[in-house]
Backbone as CSV, one residue per row, in Angstrom:
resi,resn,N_x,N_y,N_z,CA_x,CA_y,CA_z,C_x,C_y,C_z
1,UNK,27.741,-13.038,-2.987,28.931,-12.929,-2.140,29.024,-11.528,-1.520
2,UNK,29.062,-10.558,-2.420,28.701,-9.286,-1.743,27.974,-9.114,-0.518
3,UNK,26.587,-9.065,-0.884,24.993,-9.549,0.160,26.133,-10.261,1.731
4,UNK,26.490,-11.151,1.786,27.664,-11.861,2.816,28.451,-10.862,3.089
5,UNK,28.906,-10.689,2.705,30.548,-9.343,3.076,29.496,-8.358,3.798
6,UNK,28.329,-7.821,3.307,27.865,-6.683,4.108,27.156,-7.530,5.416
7,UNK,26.253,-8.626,5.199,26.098,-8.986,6.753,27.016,-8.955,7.563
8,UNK,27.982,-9.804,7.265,29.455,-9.477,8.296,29.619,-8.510,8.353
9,UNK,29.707,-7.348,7.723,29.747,-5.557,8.755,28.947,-5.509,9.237
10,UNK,27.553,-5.730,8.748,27.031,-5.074,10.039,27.034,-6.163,11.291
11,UNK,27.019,-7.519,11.296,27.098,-8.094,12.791,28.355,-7.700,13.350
12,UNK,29.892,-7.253,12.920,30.538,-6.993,13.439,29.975,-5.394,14.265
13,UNK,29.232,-4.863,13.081,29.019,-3.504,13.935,27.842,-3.434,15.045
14,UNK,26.537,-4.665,15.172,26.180,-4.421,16.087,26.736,-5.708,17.449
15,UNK,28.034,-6.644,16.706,28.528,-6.682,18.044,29.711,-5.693,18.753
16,UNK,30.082,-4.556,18.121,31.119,-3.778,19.216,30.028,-3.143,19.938
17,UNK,28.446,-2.525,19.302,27.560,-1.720,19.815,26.775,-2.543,20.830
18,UNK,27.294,-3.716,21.049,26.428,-4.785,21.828,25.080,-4.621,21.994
19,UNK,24.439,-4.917,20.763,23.345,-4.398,21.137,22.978,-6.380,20.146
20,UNK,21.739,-6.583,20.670,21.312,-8.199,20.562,20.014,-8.241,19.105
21,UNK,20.203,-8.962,18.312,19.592,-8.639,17.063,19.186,-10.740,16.545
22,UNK,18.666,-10.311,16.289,18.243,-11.518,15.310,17.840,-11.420,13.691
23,UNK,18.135,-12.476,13.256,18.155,-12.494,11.441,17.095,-13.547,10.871
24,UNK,16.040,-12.786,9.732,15.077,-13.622,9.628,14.959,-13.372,8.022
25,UNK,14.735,-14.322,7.377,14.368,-14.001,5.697,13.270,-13.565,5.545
26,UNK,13.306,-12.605,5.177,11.575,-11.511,4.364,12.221,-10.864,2.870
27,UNK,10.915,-10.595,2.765,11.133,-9.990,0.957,12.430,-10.430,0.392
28,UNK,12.825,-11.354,0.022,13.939,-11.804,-0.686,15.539,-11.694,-0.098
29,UNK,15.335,-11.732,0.993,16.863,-10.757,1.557,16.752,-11.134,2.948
30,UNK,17.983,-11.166,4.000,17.787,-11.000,5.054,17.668,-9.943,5.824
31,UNK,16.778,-10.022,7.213,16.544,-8.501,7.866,16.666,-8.955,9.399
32,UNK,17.469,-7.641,9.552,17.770,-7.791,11.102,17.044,-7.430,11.979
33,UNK,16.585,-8.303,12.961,15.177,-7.682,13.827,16.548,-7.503,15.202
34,UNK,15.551,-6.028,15.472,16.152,-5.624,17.029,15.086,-5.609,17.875
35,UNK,14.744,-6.082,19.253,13.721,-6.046,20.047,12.531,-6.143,18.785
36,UNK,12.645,-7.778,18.256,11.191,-7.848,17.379,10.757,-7.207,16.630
37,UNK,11.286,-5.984,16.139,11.018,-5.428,15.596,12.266,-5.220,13.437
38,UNK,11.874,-4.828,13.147,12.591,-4.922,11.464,12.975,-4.132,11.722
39,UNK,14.565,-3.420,11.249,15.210,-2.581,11.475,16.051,-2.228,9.936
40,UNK,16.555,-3.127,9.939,17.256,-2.876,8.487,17.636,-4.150,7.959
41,UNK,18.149,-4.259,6.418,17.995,-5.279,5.504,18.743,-5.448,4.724
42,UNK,18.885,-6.570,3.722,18.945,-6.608,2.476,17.785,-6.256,1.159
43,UNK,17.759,-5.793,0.626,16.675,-5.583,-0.699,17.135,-5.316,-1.685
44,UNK,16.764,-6.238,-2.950,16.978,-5.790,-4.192,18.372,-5.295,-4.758
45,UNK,19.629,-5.885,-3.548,21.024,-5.330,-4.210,21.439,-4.254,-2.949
46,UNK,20.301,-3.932,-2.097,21.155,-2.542,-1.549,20.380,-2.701,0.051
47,UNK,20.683,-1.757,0.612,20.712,-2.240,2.212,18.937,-1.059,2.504
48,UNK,18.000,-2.096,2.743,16.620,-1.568,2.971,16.951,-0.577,5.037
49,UNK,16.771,0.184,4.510,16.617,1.085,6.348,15.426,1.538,6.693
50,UNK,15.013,1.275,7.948,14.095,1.401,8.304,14.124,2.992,9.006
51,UNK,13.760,3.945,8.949,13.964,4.932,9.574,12.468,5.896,9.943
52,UNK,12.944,6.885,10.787,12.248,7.905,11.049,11.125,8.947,9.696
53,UNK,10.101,8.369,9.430,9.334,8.864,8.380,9.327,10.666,8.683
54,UNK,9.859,11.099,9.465,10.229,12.753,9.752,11.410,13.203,8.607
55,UNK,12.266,12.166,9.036,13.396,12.447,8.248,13.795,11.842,7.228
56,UNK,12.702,11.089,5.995,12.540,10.424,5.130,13.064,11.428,3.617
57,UNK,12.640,12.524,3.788,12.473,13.256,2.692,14.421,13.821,2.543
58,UNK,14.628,14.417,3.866,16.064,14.464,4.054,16.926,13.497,3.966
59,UNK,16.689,12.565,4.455,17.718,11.495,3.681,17.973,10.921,2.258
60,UNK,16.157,11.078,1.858,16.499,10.718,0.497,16.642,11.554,-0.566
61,UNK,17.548,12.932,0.015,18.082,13.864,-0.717,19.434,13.496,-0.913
62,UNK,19.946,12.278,-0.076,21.717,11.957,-0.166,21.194,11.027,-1.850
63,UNK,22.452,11.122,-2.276,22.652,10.449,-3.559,23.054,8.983,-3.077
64,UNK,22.252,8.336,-3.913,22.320,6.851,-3.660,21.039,6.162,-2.910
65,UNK,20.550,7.413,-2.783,19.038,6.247,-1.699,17.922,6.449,-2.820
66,UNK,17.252,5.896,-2.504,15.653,5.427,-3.286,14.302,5.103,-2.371
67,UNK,13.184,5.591,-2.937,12.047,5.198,-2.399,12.077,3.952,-2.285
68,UNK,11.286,2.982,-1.399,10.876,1.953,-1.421,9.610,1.853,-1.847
69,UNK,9.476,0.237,-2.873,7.977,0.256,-3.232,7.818,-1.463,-3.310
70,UNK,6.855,-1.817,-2.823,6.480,-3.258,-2.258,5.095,-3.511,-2.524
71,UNK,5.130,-4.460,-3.471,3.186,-4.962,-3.881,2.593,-3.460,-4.984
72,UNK,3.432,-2.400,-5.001,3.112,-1.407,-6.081,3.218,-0.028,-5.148
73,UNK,2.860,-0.776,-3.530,2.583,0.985,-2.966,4.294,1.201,-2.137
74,UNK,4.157,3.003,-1.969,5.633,3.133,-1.248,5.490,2.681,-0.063
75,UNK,6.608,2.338,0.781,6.633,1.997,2.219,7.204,2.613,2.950
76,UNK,6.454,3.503,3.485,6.817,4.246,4.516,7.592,4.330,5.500
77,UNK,8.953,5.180,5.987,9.496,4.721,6.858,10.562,3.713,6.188
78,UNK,11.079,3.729,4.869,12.279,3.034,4.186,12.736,4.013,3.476
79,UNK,14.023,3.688,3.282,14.655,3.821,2.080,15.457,2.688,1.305
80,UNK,15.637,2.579,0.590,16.599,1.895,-0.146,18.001,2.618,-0.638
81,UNK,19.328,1.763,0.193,20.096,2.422,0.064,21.178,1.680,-0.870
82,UNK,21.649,2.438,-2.107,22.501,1.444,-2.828,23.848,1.357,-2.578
83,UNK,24.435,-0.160,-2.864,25.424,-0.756,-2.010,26.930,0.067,-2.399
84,UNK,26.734,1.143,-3.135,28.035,2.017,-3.579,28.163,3.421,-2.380
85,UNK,27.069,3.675,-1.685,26.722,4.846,-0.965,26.994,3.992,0.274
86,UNK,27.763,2.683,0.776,27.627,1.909,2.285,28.945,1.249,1.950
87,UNK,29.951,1.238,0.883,31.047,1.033,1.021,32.631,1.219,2.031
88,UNK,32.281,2.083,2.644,33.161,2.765,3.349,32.288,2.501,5.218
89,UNK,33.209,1.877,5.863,32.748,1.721,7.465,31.523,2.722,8.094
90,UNK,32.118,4.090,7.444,31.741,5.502,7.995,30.620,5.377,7.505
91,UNK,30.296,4.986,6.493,28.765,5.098,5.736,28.243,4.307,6.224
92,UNK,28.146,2.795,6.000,27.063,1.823,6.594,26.796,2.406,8.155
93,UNK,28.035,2.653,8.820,27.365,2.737,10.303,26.674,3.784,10.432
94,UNK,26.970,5.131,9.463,25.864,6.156,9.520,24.337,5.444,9.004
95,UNK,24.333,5.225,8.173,23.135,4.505,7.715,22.354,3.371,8.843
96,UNK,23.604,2.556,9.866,22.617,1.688,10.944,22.314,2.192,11.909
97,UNK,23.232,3.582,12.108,22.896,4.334,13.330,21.515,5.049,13.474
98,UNK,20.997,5.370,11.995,19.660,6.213,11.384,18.700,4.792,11.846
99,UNK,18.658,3.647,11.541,17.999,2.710,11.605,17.898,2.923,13.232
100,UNK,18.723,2.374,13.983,19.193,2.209,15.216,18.209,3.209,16.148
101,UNK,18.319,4.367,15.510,17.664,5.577,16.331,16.252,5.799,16.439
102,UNK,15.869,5.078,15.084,14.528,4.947,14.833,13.798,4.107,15.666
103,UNK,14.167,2.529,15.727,13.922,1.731,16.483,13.406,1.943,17.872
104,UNK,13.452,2.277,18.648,12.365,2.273,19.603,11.391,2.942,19.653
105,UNK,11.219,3.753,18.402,10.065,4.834,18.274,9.164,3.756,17.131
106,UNK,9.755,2.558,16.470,9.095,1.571,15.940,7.998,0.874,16.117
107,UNK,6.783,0.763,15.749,5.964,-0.084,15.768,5.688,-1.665,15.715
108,UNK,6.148,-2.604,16.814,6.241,-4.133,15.602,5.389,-4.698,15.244
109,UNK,5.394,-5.226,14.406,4.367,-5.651,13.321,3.420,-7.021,14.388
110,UNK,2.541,-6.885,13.839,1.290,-7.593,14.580,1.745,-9.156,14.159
111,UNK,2.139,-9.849,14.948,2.258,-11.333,15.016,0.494,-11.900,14.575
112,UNK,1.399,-12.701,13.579,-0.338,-13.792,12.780,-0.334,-14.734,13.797
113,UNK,-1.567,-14.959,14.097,-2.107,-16.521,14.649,-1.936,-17.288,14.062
114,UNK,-1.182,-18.667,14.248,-1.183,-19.554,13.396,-2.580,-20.649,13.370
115,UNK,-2.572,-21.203,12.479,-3.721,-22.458,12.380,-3.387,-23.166,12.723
């Protein structure tokens, strides 16, 4: 139920930012793709961000974020942010705005051929 309450902030927050997003299930959680690309998430209880690997080390000096680690190795360009540090409006949208900013400097992931 939680996981729900935070999708609804953030679609409320990227519909005042009108900006056009789509929602797809990966790694256990849903993730919001902007222009095709993964932007930010659900993971493991707390909101996965996709951000600027420049400013990886600085963010995850705020209390409440965590490395990401997937199949054993870290993933670059995340953090994991826990859902006590995104309680407050001011926080999540700081946290989608970091995502947000990143995003067009994003890479999207190589579409599989299907069989």
């Amino acid at each position: 139920m939680e996981e729900e309450l935070l999708f609804e902030r953030i679609r409320n927050l990227l519909t005042v930012k009108e900006i056009y997003w789509t929602e797809k299930k990966m790694m256990g959680g849903i993730t919001f793709m902007i222009d095709e690309k993964m932007c930010f998430g659900s993971f493991k209880g707390g909101l996965l961000c996709r951000i600027d690997p420049e400013e990886k080390e600085t963010l995850l000096a705020k209390e409440g974020t965590e490395r990401v680690f997937q199949g054993g190795r870290e993933m670059k360009g995340y953090v994991l942010v826990l859902s006590e540090k995104y309680d407050s409006d001011h926080e999540l949208e700081f946290w989608i705005s970091k995502c947000l900013e990143f995003n067009p400097k994003a890479k999207a992931s190589k579409k599989k051929k299907k069989k």
